[in-house]
C-alpha positions as CSV (number, residue, x, y, z in Angstrom):
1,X,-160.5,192.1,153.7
2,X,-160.2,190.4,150.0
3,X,-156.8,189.2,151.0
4,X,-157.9,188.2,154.8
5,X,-160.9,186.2,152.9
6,X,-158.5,184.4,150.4
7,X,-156.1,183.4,153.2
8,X,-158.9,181.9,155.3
9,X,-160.0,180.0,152.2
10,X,-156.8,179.2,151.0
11,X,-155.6,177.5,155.0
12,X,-159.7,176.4,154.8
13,X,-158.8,174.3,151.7
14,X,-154.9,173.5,152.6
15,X,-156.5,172.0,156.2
16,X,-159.2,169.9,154.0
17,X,-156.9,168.4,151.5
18,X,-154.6,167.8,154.6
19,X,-157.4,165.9,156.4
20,X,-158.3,163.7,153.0
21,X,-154.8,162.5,152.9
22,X,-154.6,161.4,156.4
23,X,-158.1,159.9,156.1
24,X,-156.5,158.1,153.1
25,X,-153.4,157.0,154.6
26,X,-155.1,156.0,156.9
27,X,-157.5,153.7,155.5
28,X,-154.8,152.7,153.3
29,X,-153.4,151.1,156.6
30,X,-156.2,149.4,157.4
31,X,-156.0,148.3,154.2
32,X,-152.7,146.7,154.2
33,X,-153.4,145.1,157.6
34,X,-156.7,143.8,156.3
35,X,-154.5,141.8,153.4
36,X,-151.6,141.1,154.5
37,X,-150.7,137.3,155.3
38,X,-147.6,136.2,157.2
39,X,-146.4,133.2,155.5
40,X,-143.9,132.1,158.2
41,X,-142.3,133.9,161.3
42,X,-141.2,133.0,164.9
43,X,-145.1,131.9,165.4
44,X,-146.6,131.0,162.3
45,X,-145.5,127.9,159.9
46,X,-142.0,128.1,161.8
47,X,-139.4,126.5,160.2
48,X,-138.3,123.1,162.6
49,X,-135.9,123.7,165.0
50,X,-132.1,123.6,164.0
51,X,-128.8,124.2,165.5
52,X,-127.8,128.1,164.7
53,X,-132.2,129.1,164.5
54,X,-132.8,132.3,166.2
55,X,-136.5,132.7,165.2
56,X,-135.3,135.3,161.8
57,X,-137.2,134.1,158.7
58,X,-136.2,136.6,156.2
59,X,-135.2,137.0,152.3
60,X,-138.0,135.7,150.4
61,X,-138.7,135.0,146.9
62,X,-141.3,133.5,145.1
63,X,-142.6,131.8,141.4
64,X,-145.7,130.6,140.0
65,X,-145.3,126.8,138.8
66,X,-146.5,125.7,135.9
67,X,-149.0,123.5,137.9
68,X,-150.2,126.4,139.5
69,X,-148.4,126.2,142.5
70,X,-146.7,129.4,144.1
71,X,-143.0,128.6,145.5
72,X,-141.9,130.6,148.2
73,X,-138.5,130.1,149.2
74,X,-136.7,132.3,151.8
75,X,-133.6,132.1,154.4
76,X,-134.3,130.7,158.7
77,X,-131.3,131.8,160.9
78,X,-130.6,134.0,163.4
79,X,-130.4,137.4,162.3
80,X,-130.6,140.1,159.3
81,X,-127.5,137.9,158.2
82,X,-126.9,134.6,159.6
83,X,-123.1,133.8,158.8
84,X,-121.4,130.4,160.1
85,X,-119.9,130.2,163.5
86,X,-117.4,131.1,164.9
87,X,-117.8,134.6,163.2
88,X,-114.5,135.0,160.5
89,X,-114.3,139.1,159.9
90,X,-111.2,141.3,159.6
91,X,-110.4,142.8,163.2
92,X,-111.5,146.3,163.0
93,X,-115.3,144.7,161.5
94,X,-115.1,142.4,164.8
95,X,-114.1,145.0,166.9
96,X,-117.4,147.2,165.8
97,X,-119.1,144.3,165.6
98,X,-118.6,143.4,169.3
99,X,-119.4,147.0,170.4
100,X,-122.9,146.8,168.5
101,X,-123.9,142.8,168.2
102,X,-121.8,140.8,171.0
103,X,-123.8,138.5,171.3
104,X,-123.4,137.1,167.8
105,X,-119.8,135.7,168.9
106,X,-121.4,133.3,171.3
107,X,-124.2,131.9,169.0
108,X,-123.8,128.8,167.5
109,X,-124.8,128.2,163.8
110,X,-122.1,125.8,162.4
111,X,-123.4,126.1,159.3
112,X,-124.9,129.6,159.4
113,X,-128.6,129.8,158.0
114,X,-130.8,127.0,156.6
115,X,-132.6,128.2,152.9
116,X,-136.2,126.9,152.9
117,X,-138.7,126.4,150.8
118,X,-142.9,126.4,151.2
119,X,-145.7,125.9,148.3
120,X,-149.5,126.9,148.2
121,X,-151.7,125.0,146.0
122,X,-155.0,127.5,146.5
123,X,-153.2,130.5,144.9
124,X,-151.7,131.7,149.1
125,X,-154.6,131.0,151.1
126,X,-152.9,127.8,152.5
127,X,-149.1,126.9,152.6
128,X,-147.1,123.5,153.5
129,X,-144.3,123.0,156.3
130,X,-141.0,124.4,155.3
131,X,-138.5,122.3,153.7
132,X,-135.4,122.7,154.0
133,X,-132.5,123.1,150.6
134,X,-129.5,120.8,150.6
135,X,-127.6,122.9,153.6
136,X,-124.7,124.5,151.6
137,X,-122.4,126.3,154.8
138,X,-122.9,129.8,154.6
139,X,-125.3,129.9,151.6
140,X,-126.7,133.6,152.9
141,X,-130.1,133.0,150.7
142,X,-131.9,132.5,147.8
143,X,-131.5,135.4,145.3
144,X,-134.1,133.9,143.1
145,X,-135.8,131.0,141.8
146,X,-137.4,129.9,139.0
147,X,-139.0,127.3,136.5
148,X,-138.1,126.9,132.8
149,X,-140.1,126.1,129.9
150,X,-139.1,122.3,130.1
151,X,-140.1,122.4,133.7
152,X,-136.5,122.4,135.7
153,X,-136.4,124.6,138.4
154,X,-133.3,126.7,139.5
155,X,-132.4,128.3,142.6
156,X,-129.5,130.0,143.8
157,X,-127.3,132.6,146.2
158,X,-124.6,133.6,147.3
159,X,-122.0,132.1,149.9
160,X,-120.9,134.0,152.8
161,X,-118.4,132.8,155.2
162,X,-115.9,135.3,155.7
163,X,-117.9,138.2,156.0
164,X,-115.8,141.5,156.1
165,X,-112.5,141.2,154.0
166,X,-113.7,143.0,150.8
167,X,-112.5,146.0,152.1
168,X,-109.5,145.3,154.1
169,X,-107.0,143.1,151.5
170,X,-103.0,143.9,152.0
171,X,-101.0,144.8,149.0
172,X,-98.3,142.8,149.8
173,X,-98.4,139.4,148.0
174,X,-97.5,137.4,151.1
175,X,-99.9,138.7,154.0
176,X,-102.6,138.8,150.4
177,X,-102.1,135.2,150.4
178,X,-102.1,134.8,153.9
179,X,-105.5,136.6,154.3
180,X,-107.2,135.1,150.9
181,X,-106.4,131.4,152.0
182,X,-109.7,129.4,152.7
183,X,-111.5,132.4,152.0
184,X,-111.2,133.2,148.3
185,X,-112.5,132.7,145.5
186,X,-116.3,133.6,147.2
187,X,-118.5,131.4,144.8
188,X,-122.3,131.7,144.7
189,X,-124.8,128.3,145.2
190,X,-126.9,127.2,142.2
191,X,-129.9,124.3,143.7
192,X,-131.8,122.3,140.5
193,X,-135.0,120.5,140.6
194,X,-137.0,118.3,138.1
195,X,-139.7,117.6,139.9
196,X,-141.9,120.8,140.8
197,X,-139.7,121.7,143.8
198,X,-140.2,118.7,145.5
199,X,-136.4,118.1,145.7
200,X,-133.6,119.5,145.4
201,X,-129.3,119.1,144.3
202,X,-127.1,121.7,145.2
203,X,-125.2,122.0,142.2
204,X,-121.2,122.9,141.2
205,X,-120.4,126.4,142.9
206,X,-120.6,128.9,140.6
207,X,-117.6,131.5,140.0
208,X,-117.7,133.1,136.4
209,X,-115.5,135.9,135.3
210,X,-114.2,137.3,138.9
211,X,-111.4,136.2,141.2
212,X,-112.6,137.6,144.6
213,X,-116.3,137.1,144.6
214,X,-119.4,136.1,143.0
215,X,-122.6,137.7,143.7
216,X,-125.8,135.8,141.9
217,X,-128.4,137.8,141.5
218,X,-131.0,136.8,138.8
219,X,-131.9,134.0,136.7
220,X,-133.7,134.6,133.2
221,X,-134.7,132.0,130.7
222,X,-133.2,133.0,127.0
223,X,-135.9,132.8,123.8
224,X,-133.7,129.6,123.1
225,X,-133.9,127.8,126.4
226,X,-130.4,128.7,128.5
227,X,-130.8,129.3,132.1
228,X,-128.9,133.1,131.7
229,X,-127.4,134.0,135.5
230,X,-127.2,137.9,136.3
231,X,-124.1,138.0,138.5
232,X,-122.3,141.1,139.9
233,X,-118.4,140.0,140.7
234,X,-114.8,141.3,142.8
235,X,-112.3,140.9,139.6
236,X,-109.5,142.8,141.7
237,X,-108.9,143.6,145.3
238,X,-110.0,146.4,147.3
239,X,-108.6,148.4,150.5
240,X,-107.2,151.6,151.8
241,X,-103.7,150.9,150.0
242,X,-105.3,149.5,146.4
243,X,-105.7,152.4,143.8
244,X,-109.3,151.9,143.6
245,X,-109.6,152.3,147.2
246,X,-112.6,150.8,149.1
247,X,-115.0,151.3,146.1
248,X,-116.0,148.0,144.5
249,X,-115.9,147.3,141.1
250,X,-118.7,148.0,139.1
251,X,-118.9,144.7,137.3
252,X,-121.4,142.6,136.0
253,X,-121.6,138.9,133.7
254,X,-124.4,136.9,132.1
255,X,-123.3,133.8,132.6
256,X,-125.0,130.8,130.3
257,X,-126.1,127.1,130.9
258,X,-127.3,125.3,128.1
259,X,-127.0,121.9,129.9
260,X,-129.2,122.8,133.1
261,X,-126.7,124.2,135.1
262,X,-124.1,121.3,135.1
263,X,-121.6,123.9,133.3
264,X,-121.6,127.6,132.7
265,X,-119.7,129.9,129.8
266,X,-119.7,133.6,130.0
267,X,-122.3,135.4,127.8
268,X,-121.3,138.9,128.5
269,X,-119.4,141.2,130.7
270,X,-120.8,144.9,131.2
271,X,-120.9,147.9,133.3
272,X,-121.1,151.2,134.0
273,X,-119.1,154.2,136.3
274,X,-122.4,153.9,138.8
275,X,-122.3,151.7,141.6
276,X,-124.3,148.5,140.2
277,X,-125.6,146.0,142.8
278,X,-128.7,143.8,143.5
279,X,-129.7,143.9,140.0
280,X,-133.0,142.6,138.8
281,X,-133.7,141.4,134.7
282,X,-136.7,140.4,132.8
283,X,-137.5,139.8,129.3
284,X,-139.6,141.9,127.7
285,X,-142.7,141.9,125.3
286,X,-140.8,143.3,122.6
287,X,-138.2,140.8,123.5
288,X,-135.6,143.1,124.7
289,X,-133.8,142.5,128.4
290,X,-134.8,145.0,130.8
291,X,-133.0,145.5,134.0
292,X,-133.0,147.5,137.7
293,X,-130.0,147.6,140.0
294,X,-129.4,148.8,143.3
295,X,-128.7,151.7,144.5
296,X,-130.3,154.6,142.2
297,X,-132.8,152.7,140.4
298,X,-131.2,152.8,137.1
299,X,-132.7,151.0,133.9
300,X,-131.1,149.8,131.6
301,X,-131.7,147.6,128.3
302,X,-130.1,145.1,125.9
303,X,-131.7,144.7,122.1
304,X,-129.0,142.0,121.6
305,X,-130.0,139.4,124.3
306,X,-127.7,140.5,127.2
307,X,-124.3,141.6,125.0
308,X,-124.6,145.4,125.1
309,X,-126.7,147.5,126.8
310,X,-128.4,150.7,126.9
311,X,-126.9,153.9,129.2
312,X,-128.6,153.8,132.6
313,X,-131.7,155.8,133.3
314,X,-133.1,156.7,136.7
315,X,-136.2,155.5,137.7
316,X,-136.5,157.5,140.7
317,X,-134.4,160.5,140.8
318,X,-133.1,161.8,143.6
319,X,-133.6,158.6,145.6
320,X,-132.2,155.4,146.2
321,X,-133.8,152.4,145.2
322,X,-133.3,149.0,147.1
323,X,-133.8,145.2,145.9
324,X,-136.1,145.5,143.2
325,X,-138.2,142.7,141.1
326,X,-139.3,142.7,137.8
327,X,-142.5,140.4,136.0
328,X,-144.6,140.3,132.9
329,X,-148.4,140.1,133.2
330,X,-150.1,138.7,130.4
331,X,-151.2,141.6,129.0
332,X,-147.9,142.6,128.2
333,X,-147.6,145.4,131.5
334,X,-144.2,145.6,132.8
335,X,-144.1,145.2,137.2
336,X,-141.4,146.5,139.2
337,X,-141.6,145.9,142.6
338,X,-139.1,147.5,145.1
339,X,-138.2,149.4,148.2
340,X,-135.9,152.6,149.4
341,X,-136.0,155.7,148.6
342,X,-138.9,158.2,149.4
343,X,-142.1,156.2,149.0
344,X,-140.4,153.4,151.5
345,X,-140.9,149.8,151.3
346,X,-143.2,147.8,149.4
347,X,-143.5,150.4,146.0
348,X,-144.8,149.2,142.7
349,X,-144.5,150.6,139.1
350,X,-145.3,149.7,136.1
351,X,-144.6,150.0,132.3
352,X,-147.2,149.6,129.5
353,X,-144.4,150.3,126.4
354,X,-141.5,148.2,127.5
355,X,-139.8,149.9,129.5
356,X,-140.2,153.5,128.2
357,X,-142.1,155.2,130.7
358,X,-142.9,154.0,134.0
359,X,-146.6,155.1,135.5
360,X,-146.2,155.9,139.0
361,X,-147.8,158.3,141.4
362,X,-144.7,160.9,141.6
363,X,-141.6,161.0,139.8
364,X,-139.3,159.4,142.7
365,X,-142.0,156.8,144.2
366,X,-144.1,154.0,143.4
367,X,-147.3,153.5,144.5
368,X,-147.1,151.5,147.3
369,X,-148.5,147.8,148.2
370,X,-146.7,146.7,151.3
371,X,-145.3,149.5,153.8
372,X,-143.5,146.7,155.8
373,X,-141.9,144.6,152.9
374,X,-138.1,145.2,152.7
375,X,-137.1,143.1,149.5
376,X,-140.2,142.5,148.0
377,X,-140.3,139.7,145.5
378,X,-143.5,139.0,143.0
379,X,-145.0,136.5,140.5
380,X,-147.8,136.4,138.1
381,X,-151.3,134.8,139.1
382,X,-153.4,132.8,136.6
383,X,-155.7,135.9,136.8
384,X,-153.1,138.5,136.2
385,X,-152.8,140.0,139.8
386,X,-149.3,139.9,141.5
387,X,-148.4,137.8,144.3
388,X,-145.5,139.6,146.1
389,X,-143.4,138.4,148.8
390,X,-141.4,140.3,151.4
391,X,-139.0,140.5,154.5
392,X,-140.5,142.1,157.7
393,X,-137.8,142.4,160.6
394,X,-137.0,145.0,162.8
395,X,-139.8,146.9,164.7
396,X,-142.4,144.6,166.0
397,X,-140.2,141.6,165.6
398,X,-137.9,141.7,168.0
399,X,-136.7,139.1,170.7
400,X,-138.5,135.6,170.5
401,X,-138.4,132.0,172.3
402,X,-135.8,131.1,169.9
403,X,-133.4,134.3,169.9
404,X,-132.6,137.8,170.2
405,X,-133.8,139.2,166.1
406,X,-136.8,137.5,164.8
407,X,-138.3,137.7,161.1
408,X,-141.3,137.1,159.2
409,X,-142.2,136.5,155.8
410,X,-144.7,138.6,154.5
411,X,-147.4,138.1,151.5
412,X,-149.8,140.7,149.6
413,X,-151.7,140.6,146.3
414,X,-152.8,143.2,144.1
415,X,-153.8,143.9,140.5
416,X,-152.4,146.9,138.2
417,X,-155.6,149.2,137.3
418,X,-156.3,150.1,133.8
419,X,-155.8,153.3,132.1
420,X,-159.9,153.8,131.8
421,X,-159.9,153.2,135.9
422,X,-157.2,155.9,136.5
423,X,-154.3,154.1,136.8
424,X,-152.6,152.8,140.1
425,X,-153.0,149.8,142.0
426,X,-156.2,147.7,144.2
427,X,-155.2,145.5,146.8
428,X,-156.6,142.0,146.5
429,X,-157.5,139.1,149.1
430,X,-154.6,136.5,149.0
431,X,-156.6,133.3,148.2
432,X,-159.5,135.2,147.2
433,X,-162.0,134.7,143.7
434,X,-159.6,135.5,140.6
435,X,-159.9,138.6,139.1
436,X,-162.5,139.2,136.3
């Protein structure tokens, strides 16, 4: 009977924590409806027609000005990626390709997508008309932007016009050359501005340390002023016949501008035996370099600004971690933003020693802002909350007047609770009163 009792009480209690976590997720839903603000899409501040648009507004990232503005700048095209026309892709990627997106090869985008940019001067609640970036063909999207200390602006990403080959390059010298003609080296796109965004110069194409392919990533302002550029890089070929096989190399650089972008030396070259892609850096308080790559959330650190680093540490074991972000608040807390992985999209951690231990709500999970921002991106209020941008495509944003595969640009704030409160995060109106 004592056992019989205990069961009831224990499936009694299981059934009522159960039903509190629903109730939660629930209103945790309503919740993210209730603040979330699309930014641009198929139907709201859509970008102005152009040859190639399909309705996808995708990739965002985002800054806070010196002036107070907040720059959003993200990628208008036709699809998840909107590469030139007529498609260029190794015959066994086109042949797949046909069987799952034929429709692709009978769009026309000459130049593939258009990067845009949009500012609010009320902190989100209100946003101008896209602009669009000198068109650079087959610039994919902007991988980040931001403004230095002086006040010039950087933005850049990579170039993709012959999507496909990484994998597939022959060993022998001649068809090599045959295939890499026109198509390699694969150089990223650096954009400078001196005037707050307003315009923009696409500047020299950047390369570094790699023969095949440059993939910016990050920009990061050194205690001295340089513009430092995170890129990952293809030093060597790949393919079924090349002894590394199809496995890219796990190569990064630091490259370093000290003359705003108009030439580029190499600061450092580094990496590990793990797959290292999409990475993310930061300063720190403490004035170390922290940094997040893609795909199993690994942290690492330089003491030395960028020369050597620390061995990587898993942020969420067990999982994969997407494109991540990292930002300072002025209190010192360290912000990850990110998606993958078991918590999904839109997650958030944070660090309150630099880096040394992350408080989150389970050991392979953040505690989520956003459930339907892929790529989230984030910047620092006046007030201290985060502004966070993100990429919403797929379910819900499907077909639309201008094309087959919409997307929308997604916005959310929040503010990082304090230790005394509990910990975790509160989700904010965009626009609303500033945080006390």
């Amino acid at each position: 009977m004592r056992n019989l009792s205990t069961r009831v009480f224990v499936v009694s209690l299981t059934l009522l924590v159960i039903g509190a976590l629903t109730t939660s997720s629930s209103t945790s839903a309503q919740d993210f409806d209730k603040y979330r603000k699309i930014l641009v899409s198929p139907t709201v501040n859509t970008p102005d027609y152009f040859q190639g648009f399909g309705g996808f507004c995708g990739w965002p990232k985002v800054t806070r000005l010196q002036n107070g503005d907040v720059f959003v700048t993200f990628t208008a095209g036709y699809w998840h990626a909107s590469w030139p026309t007529p498609l260029d892709m190794h015959p066994d990627l086109e042949a797949q390709y046909r069987r799952t997106h034929a429709w692709m090869f009978d769009w026309d985008a000459p130049d593939g997508p258009h990067l845009m940019w949009i500012r609010s001067s009320d902190n989100g609640k209100t946003w101008t008309r896209p602009t669009t970036f000198p068109v650079v063909r087959g610039a994919e999207g902007i991988v980040d932007v931001i403004q230095l200390r002086d006040g010039t602006m950087f933005a850049g990403g990579d170039i993709e016009l012959h999507r496909g080959y990484r994998h597939k390059w022959p060993t022998d010298p001649v068809e090599f050359a045959k295939m890499a003609d026109g198509r390699l080296p694969q150089t990223a796109v650096v954009y400078r501005s001196e005037d707050n965004g307003e315009t923009w110069e696409a500047l020299p194409e950047l390369n570094g340390p790699f023969l095949l392919r440059t993939c910016l990533q990050d920009f990061v302002e050194s205690p001295e002023g340089a513009v430092l550029a995170l890129c990952g890089g293809i030093p060597y070929p790949t393919g079924e016949d090349w002894p590394c096989g199809a496995r890219l190399p796990n190569v990064m650089a630091l490259l370093r501008s000290e003359d705003k972008g108009e030439t580029w030396t190499t600061h450092s070259i580094f990496g590990t035996d793990e797959v290292m892609d999409e990475r993310t850096i930061a300063y720190l308080p403490d004035g170390s370099i922290g940094a997040v790559q893609r795909p199993m959330g690994s942290w690492i650190q330089s003491y030395d600004n960028g020369l050597t680093w620390s061995q990587p540490r898993n942020l969420t074991p067990g999982t994969h971690m997407l494109k991540s972000d990292l930002v300072v608040t002025p209190g010192g807390t360290v912000v990850l933003v990110f998606c993958g992985g078991t918590g999904g999209h839109g997650q958030v951690m944070y660090s309150r020693d630099n880096g040394q231990t992350w408080i989150k709500p389970a050991p392979d999970r953040g505690f989520q802002f956003n459930p339907i921002a892929y790529y989230p991106d984030a910047c620092v209020l006046d007030d201290g909350s985060i502004f966070t941008v993100g990429d919403h495509q797929g379910r819900g944003i499907g077909p639309n007047k201008y094309g087959p595969f919409g997307g929308e640009v997604v916005a959310m704030r929040f503010r990082i609770k304090s230790a005394e409160e509990g910990e975790g995060i509160e989700l904010l109106p965009i626009g609303g009163p500033p945080i006390k």
